[in-house]
Structures are given as structure tokens and as C-alpha cells.
C-alpha positions in Angstrom: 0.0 0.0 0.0 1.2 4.0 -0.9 1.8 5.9 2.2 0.2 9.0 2.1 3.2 11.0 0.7 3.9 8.9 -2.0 -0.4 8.9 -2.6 0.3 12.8 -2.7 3.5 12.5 -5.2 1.3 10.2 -7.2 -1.5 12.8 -7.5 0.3 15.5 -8.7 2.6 13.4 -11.0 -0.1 11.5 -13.1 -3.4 13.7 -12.9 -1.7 16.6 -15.0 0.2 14.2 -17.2 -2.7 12.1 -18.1 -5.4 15.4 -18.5 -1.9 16.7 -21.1 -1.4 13.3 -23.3 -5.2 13.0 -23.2 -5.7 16.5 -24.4 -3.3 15.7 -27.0 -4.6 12.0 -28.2 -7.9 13.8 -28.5 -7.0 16.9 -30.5 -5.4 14.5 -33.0 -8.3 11.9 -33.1 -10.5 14.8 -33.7 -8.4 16.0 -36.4 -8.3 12.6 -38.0 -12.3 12.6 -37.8 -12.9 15.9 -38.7 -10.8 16.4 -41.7 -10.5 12.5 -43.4 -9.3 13.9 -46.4 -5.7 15.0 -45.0 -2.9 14.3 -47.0 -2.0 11.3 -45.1 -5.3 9.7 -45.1 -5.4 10.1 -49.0 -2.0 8.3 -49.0 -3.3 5.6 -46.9 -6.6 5.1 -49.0 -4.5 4.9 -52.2 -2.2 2.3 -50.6 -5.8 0.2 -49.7 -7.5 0.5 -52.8 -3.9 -0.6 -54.5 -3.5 -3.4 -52.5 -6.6 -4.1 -51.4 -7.2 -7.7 -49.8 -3.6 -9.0 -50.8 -2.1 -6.3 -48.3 -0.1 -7.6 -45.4 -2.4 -5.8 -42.3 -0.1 -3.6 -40.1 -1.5 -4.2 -35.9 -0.5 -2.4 -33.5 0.3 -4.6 -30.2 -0.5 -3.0 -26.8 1.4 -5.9 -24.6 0.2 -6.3 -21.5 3.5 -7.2 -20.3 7.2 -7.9 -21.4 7.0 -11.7 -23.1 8.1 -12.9 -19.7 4.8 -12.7 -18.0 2.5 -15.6 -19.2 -0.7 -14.2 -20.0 1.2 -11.5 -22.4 3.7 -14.3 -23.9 0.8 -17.0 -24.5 -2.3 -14.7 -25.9 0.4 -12.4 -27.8 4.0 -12.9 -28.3 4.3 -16.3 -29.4 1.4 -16.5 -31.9 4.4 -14.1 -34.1 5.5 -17.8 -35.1 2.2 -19.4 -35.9 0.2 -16.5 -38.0 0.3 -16.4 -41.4 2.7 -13.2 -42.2 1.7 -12.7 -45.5 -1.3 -11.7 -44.1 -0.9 -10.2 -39.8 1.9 -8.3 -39.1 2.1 -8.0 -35.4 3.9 -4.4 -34.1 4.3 -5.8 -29.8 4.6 -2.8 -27.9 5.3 -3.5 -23.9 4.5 -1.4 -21.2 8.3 -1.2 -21.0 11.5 -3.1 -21.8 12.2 -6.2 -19.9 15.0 -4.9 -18.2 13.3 -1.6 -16.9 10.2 -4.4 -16.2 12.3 -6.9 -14.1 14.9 -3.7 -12.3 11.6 -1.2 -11.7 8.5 -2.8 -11.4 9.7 -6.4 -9.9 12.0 -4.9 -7.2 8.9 -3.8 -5.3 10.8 -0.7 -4.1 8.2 2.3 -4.2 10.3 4.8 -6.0 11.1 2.5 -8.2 7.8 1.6 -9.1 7.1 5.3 -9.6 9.8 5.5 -12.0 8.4 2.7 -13.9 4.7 4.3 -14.2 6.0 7.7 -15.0 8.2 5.8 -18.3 4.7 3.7 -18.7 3.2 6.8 -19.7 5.5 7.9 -22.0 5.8 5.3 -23.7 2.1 4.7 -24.3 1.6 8.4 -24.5 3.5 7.7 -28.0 2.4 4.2 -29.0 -1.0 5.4 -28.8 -0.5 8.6 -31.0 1.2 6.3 -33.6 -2.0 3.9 -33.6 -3.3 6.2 -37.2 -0.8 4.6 -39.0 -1.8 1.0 -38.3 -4.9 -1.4 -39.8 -6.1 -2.2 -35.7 -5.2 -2.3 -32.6 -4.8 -5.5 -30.6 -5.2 -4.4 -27.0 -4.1 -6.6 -23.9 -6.6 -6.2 -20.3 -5.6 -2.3 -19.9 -3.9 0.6 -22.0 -2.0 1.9 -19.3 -1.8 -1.1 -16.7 -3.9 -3.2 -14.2 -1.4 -1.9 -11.6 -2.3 1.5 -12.2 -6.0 2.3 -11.5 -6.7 5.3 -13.7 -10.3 6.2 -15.3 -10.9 4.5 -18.3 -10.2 7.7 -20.7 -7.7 6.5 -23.2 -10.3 3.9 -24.4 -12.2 6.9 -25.6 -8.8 8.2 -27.9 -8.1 5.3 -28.9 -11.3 4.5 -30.4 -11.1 8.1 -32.1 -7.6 7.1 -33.3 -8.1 4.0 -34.7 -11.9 2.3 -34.1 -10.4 -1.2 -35.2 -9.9 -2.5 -31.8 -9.3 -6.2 -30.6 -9.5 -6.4 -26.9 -8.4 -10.0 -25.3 -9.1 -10.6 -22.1 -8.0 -13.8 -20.0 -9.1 -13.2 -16.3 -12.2 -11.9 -14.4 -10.5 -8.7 -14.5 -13.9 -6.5 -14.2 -13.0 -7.5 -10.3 -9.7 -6.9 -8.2 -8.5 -10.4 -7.1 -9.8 -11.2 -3.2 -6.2 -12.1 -2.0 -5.3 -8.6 -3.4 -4.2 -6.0 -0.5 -6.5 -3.5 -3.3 -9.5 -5.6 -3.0 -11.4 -3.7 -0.2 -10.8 -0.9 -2.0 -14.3 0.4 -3.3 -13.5 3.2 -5.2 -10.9 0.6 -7.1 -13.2 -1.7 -7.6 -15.7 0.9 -9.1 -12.9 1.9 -11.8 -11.7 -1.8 -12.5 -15.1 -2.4 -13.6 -15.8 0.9 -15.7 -12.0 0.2 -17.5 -13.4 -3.2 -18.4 -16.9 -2.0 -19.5 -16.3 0.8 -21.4 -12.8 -1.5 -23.4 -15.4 -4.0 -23.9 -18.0 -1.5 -25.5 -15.4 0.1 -27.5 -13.8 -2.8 -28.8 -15.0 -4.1 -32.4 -13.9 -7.6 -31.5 -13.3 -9.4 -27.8 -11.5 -12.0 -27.6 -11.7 -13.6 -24.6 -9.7 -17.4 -22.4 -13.2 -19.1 -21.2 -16.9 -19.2 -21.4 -17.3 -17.5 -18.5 -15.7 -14.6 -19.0 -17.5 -15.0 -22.8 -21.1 -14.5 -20.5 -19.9 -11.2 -19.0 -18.5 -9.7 -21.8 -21.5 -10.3 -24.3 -23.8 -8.4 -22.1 -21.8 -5.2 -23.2 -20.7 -6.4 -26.8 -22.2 -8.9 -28.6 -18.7 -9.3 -30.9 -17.2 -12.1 -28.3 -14.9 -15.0 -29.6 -13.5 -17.4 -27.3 -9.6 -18.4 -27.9 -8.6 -20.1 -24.8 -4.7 -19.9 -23.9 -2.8 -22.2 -25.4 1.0 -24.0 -25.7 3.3 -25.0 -27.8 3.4 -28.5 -26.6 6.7 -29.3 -29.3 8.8 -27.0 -26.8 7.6 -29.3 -23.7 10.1 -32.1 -21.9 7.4 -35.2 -21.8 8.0 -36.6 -18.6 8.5 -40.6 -18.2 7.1 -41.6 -14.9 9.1 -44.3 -12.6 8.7 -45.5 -9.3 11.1 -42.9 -7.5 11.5 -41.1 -4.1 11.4 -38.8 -2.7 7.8 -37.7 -5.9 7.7 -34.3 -6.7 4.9 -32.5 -6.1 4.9 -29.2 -8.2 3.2 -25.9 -9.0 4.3 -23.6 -11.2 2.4 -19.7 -11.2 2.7 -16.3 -10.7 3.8 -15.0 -7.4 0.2 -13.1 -6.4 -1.2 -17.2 -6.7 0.8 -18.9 -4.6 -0.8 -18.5 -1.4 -3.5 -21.0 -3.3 -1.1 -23.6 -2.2 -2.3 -23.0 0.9 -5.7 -24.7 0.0 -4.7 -28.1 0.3 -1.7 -27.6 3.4 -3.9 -30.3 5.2 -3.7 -33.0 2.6 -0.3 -32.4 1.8 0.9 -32.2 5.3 -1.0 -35.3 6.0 0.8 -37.2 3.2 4.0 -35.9 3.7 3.9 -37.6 7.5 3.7 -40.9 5.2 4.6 -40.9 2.2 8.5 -39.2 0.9 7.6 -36.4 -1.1 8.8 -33.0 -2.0 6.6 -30.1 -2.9 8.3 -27.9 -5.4 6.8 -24.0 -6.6 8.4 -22.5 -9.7 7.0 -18.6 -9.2 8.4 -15.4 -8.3 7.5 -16.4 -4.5 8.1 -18.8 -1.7 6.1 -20.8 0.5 6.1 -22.4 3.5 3.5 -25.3 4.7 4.3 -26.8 8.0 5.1 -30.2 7.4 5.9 -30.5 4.5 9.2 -30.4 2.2 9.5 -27.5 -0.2 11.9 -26.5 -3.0 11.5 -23.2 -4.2 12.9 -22.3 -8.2 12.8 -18.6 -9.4 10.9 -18.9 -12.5 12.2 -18.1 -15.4 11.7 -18.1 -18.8 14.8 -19.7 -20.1 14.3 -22.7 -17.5 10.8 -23.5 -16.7 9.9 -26.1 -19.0 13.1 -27.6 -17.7 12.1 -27.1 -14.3 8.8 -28.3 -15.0 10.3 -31.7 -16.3 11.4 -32.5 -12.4 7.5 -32.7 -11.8 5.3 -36.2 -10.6 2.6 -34.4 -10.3 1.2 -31.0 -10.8 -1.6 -29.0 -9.0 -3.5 -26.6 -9.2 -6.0 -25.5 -6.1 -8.4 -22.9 -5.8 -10.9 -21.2 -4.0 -14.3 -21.0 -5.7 -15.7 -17.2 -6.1 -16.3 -15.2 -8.9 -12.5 -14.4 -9.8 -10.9 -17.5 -9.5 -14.0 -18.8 -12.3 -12.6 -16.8 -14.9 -9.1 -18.0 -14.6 -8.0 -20.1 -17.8 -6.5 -23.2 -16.3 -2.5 -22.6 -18.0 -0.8 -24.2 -15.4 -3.0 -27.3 -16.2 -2.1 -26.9 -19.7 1.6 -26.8 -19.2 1.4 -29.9 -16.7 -0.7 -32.0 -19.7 1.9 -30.6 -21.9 5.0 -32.1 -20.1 3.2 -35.3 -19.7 2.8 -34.8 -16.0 -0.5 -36.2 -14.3 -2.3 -33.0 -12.6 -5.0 -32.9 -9.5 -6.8 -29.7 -9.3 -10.1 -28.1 -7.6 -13.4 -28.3 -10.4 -13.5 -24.0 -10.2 -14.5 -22.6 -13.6 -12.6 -23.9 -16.5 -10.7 -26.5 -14.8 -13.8 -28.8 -15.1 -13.9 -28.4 -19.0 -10.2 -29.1 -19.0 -9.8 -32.3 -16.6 -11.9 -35.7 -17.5 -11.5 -37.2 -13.8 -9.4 -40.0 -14.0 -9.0 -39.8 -17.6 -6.7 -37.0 -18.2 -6.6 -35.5 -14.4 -8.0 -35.7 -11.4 -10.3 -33.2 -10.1 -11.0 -32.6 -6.0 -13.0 -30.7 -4.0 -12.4 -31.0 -0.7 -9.1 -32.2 1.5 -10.4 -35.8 1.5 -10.9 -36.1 -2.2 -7.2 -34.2 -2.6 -5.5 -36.6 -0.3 -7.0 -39.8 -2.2 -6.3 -38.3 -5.1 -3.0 -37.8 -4.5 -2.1 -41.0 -2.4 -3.6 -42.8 -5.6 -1.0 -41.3 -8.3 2.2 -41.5 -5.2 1.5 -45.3 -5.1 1.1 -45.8 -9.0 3.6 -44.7 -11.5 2.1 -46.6 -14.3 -1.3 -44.9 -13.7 0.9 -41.2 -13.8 2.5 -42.2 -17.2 -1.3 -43.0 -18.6 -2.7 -39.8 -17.3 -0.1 -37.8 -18.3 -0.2 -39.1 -21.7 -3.9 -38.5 -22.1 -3.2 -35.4 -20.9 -0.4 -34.9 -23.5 -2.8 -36.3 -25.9 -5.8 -33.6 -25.4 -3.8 -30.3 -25.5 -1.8 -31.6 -28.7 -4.8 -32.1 -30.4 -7.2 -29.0 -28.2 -4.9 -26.1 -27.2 -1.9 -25.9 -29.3 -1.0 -22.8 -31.5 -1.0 -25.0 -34.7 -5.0 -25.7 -33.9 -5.5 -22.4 -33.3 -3.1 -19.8 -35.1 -5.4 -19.6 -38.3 -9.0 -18.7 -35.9 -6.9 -15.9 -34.3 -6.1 -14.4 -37.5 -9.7 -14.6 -39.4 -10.6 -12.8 -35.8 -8.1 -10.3 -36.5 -9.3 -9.5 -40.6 -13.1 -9.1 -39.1 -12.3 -7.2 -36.6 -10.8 -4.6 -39.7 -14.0 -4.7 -41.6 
């Protein structure tokens, strides 16, 4: 949480500078709409009528995050391999640079994190007054950023600027996650849930990770295509499963997430007095669960699949509410993808993704997670035929190859 000098350096820093770019943005979008025959504007309807449907489309990218955060590297970056680029060009434009990313914002210092808000703005300031010159926009949760709870008022520019606008959205973001020190917050809850109206009301095209955030969404636009998050399961270590010890018990997620863990502390504590395991967490964060063995590994992006490959079995617990419902069940993907058996709670998507006892096992309550558990510990040959079911259903449901053409038919409606 600010203190309530940095609150008052925050004030005065980013109320003036957002009413100045946004006085700008919108002097040019009205300009653009006012007078369509500028000399630029001719120049781009020559090269259109020229060209016409055989012309590689131009989008502008507004990245969520650097291509090390997940959501931003599965829904964005790494379809750049899989489109067709005779067709999609794909301009990425992060907040900021990975480096400025992982030395400003991931430090959690607050002067730093000032620093990297103040180079946020600038740097959208003039992606966003560049968006003219492309054939859409492909915009990622916010504009400015999730972590920065401003009005939704460059939605309004950008719409002037460019109206071709593809917003993708993969978690319940109209809501601030409960375990978030924000979420008491009412007056930030109020504007999380105007940014995400108004973006979804703008927007010629949503694209959105689950059926559930599909319902939401079409109650403000009915233009809503659902492209879950997928893998590229041909980059994945497929485990091969053998009577070891001590099993390895893994999760693998973003730092905010890991206190899920502490969901099934019972069950895992009540094994571990047992049975010789090891629970391991790939994330940003540790934990600790009284009783039980745990490995922490800083994820990164260079060794996770790697890491991943040192997995038994993966979980994924959750608490049920109306956040954790919209989340798109990756970690299960990447678990199915390495070949490695997964147990996780039946919340939102996770029930369309896991067959029980087919390709996954899904638990509700500690009992059902200890069984469930207990039952893939004792039985390697039973891991290596739910892994490979697993394998077997994101190969053929939720890799990039399945997918990449959809994504770009969404894109060419979405420019009319």
C-alpha cells in the first residue's frame, strides 16, 4: 500500500500528465475525424484501394507485459511464429523493456515503481499517438496497466484514433483479485469495472480465455470469440514416470497465486507424514507449509519447462468465487503438456479441461485431494497413462498449430 506521501507525489505526478497526453490523443483523433481527407489519409486510402485484400495488415500490439509474463507471452507474443505473415503483421509494444520491467517494477521498491509508471506513460503516450498509422489495434486487459487504476479515458482516444480495436481478455478482470491488498478498496473496484466496460464497449472484437468470462462480456458487446490460452506443446520435456522417491509434487504460477497452495496444506501435510515427497513451486515467491518439504525455483523463462520436467505431479487449487471462475486453467495446460499427471479443484474452467481419472483428477475438498494424490504417489504406471492422455488432449485442443489460423480470421473481421 502507498503511504500517504507517496499517494500525494502520485497525485500530482499522473493527474496533470494524463489530463496533457489525453488533451493531445484527443486533439489528433478529432483532427483525424474531422478532416479524413488530409494528405495522409489520401496516402493511406491509395495504398488500400492498390492493394486491397492482398495487403499484409499492419496491428498495433498494446502488450500487457514484457514476453516474460505468461498471459502477455501465451495470448500475444508467441502467436508471431504461428500466423500467417503474409497476411498479420504483429507491431508488440510492452509497457516497458524487460529490463526496466524486471529492475523497476519487480523490485517492489516504491520509488522505483514510480519511476516505472511515469516511463509507462510515456511510452504509451506515443504508442498510442502512432496507432493512425496502423490497420487495428490488438489491446491486452488495460492501456496503461492493471497496476495502475486510472479512469478509463484513453479507451475513448483510442477509439477516435483507430476504431479497429481487438481487446483480449483472459481473467475476471472487471473485479480486483480477493487475496489482493487493493480488494477492499471500493472506489478501485468501481474503476476496475468501468475500465473493463467501457474496453469491452469500444472494442470491435473481444476476444476472450473461457466461457465464463464469454457471459460477461457479451452483455456489453455482442462481438465475443472465445480463444482459450494455449502452448506449444513441441517445446515441452514429456516426462516418463518411474517408481522414485522422494515424488515431486509441483506448482508452477505467478507470485500473487501462490498463497492458493495454501488450499490443500492439510492433505499435503497429512501425506507428507507418510509418504517421501517433496513439494516444489516455480514462481516469483516462496512458501512455506508446516510439514511438508518444499523446493523453491525462481521462475524463469529460459528454464521452466526444464524445471517443469522434475515434476510427478502438478496442482492446481483454488478457492471458488467469482475471480478464480474466470481464470484459464494454463498451469494445467503446461502440466498436460509435459506429460505430468495433474489434481486440481473443479472452479471454472478447470472442469472443462480435466476428464477425472482420464486425463486429471479433479478434488473438491481435502479428503478427495488426499485420495487423489495418495492414488497417483503409489502408482507410477497410472501417472504415465494420465499424463499421456493429458499430453494427448492439448496436442490435439490447445496448441498454437489448432488455433493460429482462428486468431487471424478474428483479427481481418475485426478490420471490416
Amino acid at each position: 500500500m502507498l503511504t500517504r506521501f507517496w499517494k500525494i507525489i502520485y497525485l500530482i505526478t499522473f493527474t496533470p500528465l494524463a489530463a496533457l497526453f489525453f488533451l493531445l490523443l484527443l486533439i489528433k483523433g478529432t483532427y483525424i475525424k474531422m478532416i479524413p481527407n488530409s494528405k495522409k489519409q489520401r496516402k493511406k486510402c491509395s495504398r488500400d484501394q492498390t492493394k486491397g485484400a492482398d495487403r499484409v495488415r499492419d496491428i498495433l500490439c498494446l502488450a500487457y507485459m514484457p514476453d516474460e509474463n505468461a498471459s502477455a507471452r501465451q495470448r500475444l507474443y508467441n502467436y508471431t511464429t504461428y500466423i500467417d505473415k503474409k497476411r498479420i503483421r504483429l507491431h508488440i509494444y510492452p509497457p516497458v523493456s524487460s529490463s526496466l520491467y524486471r529492475g523497476l517494477y519487480l523490485k517492489g521498491k516504491i520509488y522505483r515503481h514510480y519511476v516505472f509508471f511515469v516511463l509507462l506513460f510515456f511510452r504509451r503516450f506515443f504508442v498510442l499517438w502512432s496507432a493512425p498509422r496502423f490497420d487495428g489495434v490488438f489491446l491486452q486487459r488495460e492501456i496503461m496497466s492493471e497496476f495502475f487504476y486510472d479512469p478509463p479515458l484513453f479507451i475513448f482516444v483510442l477509439k477516435l484514433l483507430n476504431p479497429n480495436i481487438v481487446y483480449d481478455i483472459d481473467d475476471a478482470i472487471w473485479l480486483l483479485p480477493p487475496h489482493s491488498s487493493m480488494a477492499g478498496n471500493r472506489l478501485l473496484s468501481k474503476l476496475a469495472n468501468m475500465r473493463f466496460k467501457w474496453n469491452v464497449r469500444l472494442s470491435k472484437t473481444i476476444i476472450v480465455s473461457t466461457p465464463y468470462i464469454a457471459d460477461h462480456a457479451r452483455k456489453l458487446n455482442p462481438s465475443v470469440v472465445v480463444i482459450p490460452t494455449l502452448v506449444e506443446t513441441d517445446k515441452y520435456f514429456q516426462k516418463v514416470h518411474r517408481p522414485i522417491k522422494p515424488l515431486v509434487i509441483g506448482w508452477i504460477g505467478g507470485g500473487g497465486n501462490v498463497k492458493y497452495l495454501q488450499q490443500v496444506a492439510s492433505p499435503l501435510s497429512a501425506i507428507a507424514s507418510t509418504y517421501d515427497i517433496i513439494l516444489r513451486v516455480i514462481s516469483s515467491r516462496s512458501i512455506h507449509i508446516k510439514g511438508v518439504p518444499t523446493e523453491f525455483r525462481k521462475w524463469s523463462k529460459n528454464t521452466a519447462n526444464q524445471d517443469l520436467k522434475a515434476f510427478d505431479i502438478g496442482i492446481m487449487p483454488l478457492s471458488d468465487n467469482a475471480y478464480t471462475r474466470g481464470k484459464g486453467g494454463f498451469k494445467l495446460l503446461e502440466y498436460m503438456a509435459s506429460g505430468i499427471p495433474s489434481v486440481a479443484s473443479p472452479v471454472g474452467v478447470n472442469c472443462n479441461l480435466i476428464k477425472n481419472k482420464e486425463n486429471g483428477f479433479l478434488a473438491n475438498n481435502s479428503d478427495q485431494w488426499q485420495k487423489a494424490l495418495i492414488c497417483l504417489i503409489k502408482d507410477s504406471t497410472l501417472r504415465q497413462k494420465i499424463g499421456m492422455n493429458g499430453y494427448d488432449f492439448v496436442r490435439k485442443k490447445f496448441d498454437y498449430t489448432v488455433w493460429a489460423s482462428f486468431f487471424t480470421k478474428t483479427i481481418f473481421k475485426a478490420l471490416g
